[in-house]
Every structure is written in C-alpha cells, then in structure tokens.
ROKOLSE-66009 format. One record per residue: residue number from 0; x, y, z of N, C-alpha, C, O in turn; residue in three letters. Coordinates in steps of 0.2 Angstrom, whole numbers, plus 5000, padded with zeros to 4 digits. Example, Ala and Ser with C-alpha at 12.3 -4.5 7.8 and 13.67 -1.06 7.14 Angstrom:
# ROKOLSE-66009
(site 0,(5066,4972,5039),(5062,4978,5039),(5066,4984,5039),(5071,4983,5042),"ALA")
(site 1,(5064,4989,5035),(5068,4995,5036),(5064,5000,5039),(5067,5006,5040),"SER")
This chain:
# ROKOLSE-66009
(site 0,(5033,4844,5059),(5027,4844,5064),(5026,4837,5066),(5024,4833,5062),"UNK")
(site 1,(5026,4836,5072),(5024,4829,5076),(5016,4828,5075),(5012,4832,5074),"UNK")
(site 2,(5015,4823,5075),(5006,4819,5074),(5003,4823,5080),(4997,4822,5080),"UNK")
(site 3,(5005,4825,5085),(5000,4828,5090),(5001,4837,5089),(4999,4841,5093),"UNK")
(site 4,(5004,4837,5084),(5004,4845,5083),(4999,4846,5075),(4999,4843,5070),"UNK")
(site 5,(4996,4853,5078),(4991,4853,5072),(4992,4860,5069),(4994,4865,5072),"UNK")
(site 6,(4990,4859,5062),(4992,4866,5060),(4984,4870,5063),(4979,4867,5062),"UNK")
(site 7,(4984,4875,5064),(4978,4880,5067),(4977,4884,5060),(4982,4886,5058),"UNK")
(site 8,(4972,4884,5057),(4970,4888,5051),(4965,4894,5056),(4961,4892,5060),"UNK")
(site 9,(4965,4900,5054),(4959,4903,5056),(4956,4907,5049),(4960,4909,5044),"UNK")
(site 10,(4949,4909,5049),(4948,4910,5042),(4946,4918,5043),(4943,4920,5049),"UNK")
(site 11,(4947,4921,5039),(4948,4928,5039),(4942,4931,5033),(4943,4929,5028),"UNK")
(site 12,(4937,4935,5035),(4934,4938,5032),(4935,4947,5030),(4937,4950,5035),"UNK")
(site 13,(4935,4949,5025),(4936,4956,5027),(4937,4959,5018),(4939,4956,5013),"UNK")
(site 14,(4936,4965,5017),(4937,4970,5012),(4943,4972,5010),(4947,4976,5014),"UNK")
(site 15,(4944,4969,5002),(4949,4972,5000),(4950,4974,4993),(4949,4971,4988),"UNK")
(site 16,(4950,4980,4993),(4951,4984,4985),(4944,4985,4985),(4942,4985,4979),"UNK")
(site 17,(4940,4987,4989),(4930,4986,4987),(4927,4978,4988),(4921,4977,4986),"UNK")
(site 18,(4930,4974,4990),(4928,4969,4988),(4928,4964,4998),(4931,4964,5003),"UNK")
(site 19,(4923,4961,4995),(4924,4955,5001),(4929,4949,4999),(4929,4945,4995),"UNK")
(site 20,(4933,4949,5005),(4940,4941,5001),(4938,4938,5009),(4937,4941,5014),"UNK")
(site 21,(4937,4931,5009),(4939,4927,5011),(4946,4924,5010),(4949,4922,5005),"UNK")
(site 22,(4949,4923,5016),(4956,4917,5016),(4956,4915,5022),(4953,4917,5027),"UNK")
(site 23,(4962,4909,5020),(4963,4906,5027),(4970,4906,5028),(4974,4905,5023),"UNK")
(site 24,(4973,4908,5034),(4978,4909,5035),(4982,4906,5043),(4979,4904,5048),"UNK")
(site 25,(4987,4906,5044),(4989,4901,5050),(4990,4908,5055),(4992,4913,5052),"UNK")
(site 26,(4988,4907,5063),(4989,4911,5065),(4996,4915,5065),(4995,4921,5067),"UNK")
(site 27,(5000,4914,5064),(5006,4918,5065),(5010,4921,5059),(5016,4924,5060),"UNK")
(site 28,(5006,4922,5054),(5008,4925,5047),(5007,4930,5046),(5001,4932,5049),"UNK")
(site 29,(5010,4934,5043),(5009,4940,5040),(5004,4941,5036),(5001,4937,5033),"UNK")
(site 30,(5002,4948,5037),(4997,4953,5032),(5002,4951,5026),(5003,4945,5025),"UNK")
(site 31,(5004,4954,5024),(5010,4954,5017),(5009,4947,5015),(5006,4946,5010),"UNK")
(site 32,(5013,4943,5020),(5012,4934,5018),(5005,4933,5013),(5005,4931,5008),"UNK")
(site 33,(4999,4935,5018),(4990,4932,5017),(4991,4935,5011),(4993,4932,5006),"UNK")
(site 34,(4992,4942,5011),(4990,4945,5003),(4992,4943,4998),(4989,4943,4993),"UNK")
(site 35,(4999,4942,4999),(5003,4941,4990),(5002,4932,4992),(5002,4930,4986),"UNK")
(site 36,(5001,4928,4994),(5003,4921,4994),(4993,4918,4996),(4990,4913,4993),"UNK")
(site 37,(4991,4921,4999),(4982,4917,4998),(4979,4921,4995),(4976,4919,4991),"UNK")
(site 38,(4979,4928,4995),(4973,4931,4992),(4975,4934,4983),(4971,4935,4979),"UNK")
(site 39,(4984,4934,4982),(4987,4933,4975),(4987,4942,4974),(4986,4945,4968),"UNK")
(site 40,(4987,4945,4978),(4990,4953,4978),(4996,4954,4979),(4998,4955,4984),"UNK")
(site 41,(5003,4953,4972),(5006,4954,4973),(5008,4959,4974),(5014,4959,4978),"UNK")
(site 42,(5005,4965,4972),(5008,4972,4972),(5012,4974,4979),(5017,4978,4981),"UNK")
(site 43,(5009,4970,4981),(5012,4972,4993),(5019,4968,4990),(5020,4963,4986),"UNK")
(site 44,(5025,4972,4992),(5028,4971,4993),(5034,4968,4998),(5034,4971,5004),"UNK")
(site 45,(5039,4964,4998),(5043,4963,5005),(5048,4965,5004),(5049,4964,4998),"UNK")
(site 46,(5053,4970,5008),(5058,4974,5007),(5061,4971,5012),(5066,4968,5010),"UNK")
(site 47,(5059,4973,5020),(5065,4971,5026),(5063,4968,5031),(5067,4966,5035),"UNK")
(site 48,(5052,4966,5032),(5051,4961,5035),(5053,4965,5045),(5052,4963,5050),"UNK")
(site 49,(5055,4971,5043),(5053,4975,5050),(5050,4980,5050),(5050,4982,5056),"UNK")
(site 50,(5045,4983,5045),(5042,4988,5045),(5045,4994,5046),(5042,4999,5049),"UNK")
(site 51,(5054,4992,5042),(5059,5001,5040),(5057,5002,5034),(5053,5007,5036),"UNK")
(site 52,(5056,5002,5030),(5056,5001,5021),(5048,5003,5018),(5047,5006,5012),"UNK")
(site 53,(5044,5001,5023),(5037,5005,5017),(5036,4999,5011),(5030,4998,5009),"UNK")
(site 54,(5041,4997,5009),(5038,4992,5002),(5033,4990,5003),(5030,4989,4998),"UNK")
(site 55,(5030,4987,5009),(5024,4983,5012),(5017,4988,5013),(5011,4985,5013),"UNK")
(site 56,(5017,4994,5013),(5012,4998,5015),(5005,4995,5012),(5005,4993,5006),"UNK")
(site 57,(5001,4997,5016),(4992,4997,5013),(4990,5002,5017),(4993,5004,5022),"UNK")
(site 58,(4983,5004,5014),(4978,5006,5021),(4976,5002,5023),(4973,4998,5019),"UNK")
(site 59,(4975,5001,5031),(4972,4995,5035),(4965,5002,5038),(4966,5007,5041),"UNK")
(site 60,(4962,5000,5038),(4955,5004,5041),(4957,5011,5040),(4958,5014,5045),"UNK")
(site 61,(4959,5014,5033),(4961,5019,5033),(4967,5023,5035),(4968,5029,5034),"UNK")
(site 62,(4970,5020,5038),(4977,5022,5038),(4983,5016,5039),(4983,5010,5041),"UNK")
(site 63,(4989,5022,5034),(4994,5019,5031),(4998,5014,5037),(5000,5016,5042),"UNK")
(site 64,(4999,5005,5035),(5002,5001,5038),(5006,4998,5037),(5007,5000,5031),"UNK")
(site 65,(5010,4994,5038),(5017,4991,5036),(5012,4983,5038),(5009,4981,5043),"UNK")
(site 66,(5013,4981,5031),(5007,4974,5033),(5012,4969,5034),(5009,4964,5034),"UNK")
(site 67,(5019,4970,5036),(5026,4965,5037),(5022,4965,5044),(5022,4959,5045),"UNK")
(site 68,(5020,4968,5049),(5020,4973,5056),(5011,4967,5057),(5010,4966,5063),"UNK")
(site 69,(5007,4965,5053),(5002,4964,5056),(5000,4957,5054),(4999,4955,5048),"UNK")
(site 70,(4998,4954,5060),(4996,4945,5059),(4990,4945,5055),(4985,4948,5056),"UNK")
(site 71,(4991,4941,5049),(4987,4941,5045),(4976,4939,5049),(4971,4941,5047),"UNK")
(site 72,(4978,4937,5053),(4970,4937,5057),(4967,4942,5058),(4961,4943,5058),"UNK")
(site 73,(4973,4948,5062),(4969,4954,5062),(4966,4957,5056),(4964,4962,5056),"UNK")
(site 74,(4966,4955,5052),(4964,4959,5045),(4954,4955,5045),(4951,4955,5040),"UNK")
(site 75,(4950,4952,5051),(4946,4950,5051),(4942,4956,5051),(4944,4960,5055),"UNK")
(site 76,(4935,4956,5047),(4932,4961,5047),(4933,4969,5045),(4929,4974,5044),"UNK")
(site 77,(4941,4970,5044),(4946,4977,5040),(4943,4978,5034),(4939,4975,5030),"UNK")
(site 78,(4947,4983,5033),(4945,4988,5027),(4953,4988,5023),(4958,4992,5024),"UNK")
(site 79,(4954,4984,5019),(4959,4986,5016),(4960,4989,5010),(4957,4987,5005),"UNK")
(site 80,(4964,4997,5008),(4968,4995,5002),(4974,4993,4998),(4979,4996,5001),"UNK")
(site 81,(4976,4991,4995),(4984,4989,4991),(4983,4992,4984),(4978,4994,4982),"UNK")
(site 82,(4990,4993,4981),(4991,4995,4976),(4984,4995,4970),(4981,4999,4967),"UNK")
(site 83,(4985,4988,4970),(4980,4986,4964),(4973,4992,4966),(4969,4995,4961),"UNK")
(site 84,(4973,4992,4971),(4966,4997,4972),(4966,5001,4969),(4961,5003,4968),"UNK")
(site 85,(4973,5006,4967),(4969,5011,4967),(4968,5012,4961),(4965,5018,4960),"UNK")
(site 86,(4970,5008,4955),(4965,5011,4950),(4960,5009,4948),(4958,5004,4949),"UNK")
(site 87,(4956,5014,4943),(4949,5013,4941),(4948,5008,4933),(4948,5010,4928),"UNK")
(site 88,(4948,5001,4935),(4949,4997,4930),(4957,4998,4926),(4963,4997,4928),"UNK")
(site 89,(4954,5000,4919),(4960,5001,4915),(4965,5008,4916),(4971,5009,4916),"UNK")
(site 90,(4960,5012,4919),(4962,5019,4922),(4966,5023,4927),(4964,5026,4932),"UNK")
(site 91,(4972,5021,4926),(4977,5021,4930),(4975,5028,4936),(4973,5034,4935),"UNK")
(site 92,(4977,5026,4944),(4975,5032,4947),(4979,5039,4946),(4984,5038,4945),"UNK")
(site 93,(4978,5046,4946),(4983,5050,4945),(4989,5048,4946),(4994,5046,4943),"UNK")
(site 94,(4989,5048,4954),(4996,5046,4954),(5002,5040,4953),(5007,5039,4954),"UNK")
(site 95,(4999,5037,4950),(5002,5030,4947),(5004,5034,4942),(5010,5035,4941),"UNK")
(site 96,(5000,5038,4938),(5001,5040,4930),(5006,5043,4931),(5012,5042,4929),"UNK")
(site 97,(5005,5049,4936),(5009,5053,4937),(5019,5052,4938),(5023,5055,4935),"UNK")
(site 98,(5018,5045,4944),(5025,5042,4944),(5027,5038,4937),(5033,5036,4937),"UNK")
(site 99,(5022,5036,4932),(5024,5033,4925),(5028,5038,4923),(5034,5037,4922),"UNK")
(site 100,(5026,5046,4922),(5025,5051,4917),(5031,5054,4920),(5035,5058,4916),"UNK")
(site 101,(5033,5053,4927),(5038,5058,4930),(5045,5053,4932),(5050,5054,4936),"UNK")
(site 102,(5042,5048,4929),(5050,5044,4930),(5052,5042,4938),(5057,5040,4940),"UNK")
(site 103,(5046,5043,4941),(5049,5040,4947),(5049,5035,4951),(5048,5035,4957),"UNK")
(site 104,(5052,5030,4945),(5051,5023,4947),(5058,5019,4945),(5063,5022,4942),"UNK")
(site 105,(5058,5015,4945),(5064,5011,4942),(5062,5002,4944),(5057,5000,4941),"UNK")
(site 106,(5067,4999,4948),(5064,4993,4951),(5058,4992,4952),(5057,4986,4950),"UNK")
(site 107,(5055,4995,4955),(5047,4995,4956),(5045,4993,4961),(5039,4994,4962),"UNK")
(site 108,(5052,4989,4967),(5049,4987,4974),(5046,4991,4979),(5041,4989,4983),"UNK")
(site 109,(5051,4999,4978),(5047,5004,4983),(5041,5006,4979),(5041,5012,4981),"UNK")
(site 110,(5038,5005,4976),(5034,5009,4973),(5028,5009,4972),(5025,5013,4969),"UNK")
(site 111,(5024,5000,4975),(5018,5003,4979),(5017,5006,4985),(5012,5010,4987),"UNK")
(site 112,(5024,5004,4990),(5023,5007,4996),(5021,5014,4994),(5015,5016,4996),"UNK")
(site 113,(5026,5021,4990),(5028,5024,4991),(5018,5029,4988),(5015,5034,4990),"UNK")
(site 114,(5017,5026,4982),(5008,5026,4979),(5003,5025,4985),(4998,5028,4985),"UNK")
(site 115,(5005,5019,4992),(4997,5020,4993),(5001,5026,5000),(4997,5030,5001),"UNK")
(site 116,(5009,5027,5004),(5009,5032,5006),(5006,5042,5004),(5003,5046,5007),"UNK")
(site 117,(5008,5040,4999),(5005,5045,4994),(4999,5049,4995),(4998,5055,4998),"UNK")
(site 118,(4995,5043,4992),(4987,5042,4992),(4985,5044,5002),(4981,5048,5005),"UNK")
(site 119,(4988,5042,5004),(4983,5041,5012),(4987,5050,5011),(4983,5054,5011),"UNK")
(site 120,(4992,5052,5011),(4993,5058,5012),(4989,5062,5009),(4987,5067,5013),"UNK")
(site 121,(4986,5062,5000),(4984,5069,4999),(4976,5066,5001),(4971,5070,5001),"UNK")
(site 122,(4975,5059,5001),(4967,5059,5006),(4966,5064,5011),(4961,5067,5011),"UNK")
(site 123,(4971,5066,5015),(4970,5069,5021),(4974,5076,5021),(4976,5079,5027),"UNK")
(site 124,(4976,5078,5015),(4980,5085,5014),(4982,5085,5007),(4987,5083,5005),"UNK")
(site 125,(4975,5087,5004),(4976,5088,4994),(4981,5096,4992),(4980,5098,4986),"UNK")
(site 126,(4984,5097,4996),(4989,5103,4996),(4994,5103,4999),(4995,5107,5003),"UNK")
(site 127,(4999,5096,4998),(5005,5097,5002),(5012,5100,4999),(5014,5100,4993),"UNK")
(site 128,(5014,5103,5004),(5020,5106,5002),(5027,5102,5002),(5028,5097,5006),"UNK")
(site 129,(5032,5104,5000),(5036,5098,4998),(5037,5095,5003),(5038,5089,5004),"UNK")
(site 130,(5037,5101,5008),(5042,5096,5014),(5035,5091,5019),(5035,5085,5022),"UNK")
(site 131,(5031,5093,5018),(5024,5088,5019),(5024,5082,5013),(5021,5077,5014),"UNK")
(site 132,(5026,5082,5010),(5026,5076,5007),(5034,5071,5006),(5035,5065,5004),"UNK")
(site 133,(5037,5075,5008),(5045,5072,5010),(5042,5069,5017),(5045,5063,5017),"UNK")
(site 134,(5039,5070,5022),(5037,5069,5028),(5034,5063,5027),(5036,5058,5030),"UNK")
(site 135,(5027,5064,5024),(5023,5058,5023),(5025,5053,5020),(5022,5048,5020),"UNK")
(site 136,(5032,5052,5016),(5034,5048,5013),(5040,5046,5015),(5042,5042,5012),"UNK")
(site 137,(5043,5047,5022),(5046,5046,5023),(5049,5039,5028),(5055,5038,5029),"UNK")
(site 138,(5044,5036,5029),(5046,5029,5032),(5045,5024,5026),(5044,5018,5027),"UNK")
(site 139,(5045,5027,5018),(5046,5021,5012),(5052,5023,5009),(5053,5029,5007),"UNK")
(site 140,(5059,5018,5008),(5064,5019,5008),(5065,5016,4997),(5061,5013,4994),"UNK")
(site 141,(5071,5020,4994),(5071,5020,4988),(5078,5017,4986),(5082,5021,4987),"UNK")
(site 142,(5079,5011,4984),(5089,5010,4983),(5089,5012,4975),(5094,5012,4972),"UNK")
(site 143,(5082,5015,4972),(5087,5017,4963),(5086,5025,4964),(5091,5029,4966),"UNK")
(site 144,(5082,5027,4963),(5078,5033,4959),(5081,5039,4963),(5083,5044,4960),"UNK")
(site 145,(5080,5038,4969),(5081,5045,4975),(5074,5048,4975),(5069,5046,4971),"UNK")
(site 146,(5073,5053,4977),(5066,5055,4982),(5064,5061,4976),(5058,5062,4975),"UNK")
(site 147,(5069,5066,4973),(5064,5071,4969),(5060,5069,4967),(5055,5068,4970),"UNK")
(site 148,(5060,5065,4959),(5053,5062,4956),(5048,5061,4958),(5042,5063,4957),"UNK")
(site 149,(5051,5056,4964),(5044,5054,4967),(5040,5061,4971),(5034,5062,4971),"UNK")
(site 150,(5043,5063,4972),(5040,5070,4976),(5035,5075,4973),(5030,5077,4975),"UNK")
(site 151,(5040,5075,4967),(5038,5080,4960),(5031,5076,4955),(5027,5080,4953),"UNK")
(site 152,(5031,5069,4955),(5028,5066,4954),(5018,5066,4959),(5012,5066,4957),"UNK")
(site 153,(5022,5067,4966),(5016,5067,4971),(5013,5075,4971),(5007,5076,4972),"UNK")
(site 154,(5016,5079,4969),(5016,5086,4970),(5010,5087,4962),(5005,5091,4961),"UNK")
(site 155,(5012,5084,4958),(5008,5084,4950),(5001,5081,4952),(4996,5083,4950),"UNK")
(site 156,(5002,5074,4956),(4995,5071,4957),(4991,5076,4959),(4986,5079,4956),"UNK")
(site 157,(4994,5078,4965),(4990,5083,4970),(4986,5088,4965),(4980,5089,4965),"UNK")
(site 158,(4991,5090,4961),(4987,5097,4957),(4981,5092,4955),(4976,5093,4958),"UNK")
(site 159,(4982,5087,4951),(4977,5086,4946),(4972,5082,4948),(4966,5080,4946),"UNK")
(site 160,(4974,5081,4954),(4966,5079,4959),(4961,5083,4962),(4955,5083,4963),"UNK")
(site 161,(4966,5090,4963),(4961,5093,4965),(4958,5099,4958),(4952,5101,4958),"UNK")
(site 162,(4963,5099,4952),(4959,5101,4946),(4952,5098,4946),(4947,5101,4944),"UNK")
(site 163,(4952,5089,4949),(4948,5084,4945),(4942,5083,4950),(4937,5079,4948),"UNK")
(site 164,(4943,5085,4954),(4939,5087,4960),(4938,5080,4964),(4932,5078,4965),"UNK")
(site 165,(4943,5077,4964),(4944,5069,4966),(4945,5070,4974),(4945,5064,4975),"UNK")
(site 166,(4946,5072,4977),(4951,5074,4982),(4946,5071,4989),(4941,5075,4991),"UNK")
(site 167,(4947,5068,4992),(4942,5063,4997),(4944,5071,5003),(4948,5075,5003),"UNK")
(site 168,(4937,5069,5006),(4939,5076,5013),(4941,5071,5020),(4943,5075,5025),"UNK")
C-alpha cells in the first residue's frame, strides 16, 4: 500500500448469538472473514468462498445466508445467528445432539452450515417431510458422511422440538 493509500476501516454495530458485538472491518471483507478473524466465531465455516457449499451459512435477519456472499459492513445493525448460537449454554440444541447421537458428522466443516440450515427450516416447518428437508438442505454440500444421517438426524430433532414445545412459529 503506497503513503497516499489508506486502509478505510468501517465499524460495524450489530447482534450476534443475542448479543451486541462491535467490530471493525475493511470495506471489502467478508461476513465469514469479520466473524471467524474479528469477532473469533469460528464455527462459520469457509468451504468454496462462492456461496456453492453452505459451510458458511448463518441467519442474517432471519434468514439462511452464505456469509462468503456478504460484505462484512452490511452486517451493521443485523440480526445474526451462527452455530455457536444455538445452544443453551452447556446444553447442546436438539439438533446438534441429535447430529452427535445420529452420526451425522465426520469432518465437521459442513456441519455448522448444514445445523443452522436445519434450524432456519424447522423455524419455519416443525413437520418436515424427507423430501422437505433434503430440499432445505440442499444448497450445503458433504465430502464424508452423505445425506441420510443428517436427514435422519433433522427428522429426530423435529420430533423432539415439537414433543418439547420448542418449535418458534
């Protein structure tokens, strides 16, 4: 960078996991970037950096994003969640437990994406049917495990959210 080139810092206010985070970020960075490198959320994963793969997913104001896909500044004033969000302290969310219990994990890179895909689905359909959950799952890509588990996995959460009366409307 030459003496008459400045690095532009913009500072970013905004909600993440419940919380308010402050950071500062250069205009041209990634959501992904800010999260895992300023605000220390590693669980966002980077898979392919074009928004094919899901490893990167959050919710950004309630719906599922590919945070490779979004300049870290737009995140001013958002609503985010990431993996780490979603459980309850020590208390892992159903479906975390569920993909522990049901094996369907390995690596672990697709595996927040494919948790908060998940979640934004049965947020908004706590009764899906396979091929509905094949569907919502399907822009998050898997190179060990393959797709039953995880399915069989989301299919279990669902029961036990709605036994648990957890199930957001």
């Amino acid at each position: 960078m030459s003496e008459t080139q400045q690095s532009t810092k913009t500072h970013v206010t905004c909600t993440i996991n419940g919380d308010e985070v402050d950071f500062l970020t250069e205009d041209g960075e990634s959501l992904l970037n800010a999260l895992r490198d300023n605000v220390g959320l590693t669980g966002v994963k980077e898979g392919c950096g074009t928004g094919d793969c899901g490893a990167c997913s959050i919710i950004f104001n309630g719906d599922l994003t590919d945070s490779c896909l979004v300049f870290a500044p737009e995140a001013a004033g958002a609503t985010i969640v990431t993996v780490e969000g979603l459980a309850d302290g020590d208390h892992l969310h159903p479906l975390q437990q569920c993909f522990l219990e049901g094996a369907a994990l390995q690596c672990g890179v697709c595996t927040p994406g494919f948790l908060i895909a998940a979640k934004v689905l049965l947020d908004h359909n706590p009764d899906p049917t396979e091929t509905e959950i094949r569907y919502a799952l399907a822009g998050n890509l898997c190179r060990c495990t393959g797709y039953d588990k995880i399915v069989r996995s989301v299919k279990e959460a669902a029961v036990q959210l709605r036994e648990n009366g957890k199930v957001q409307a």
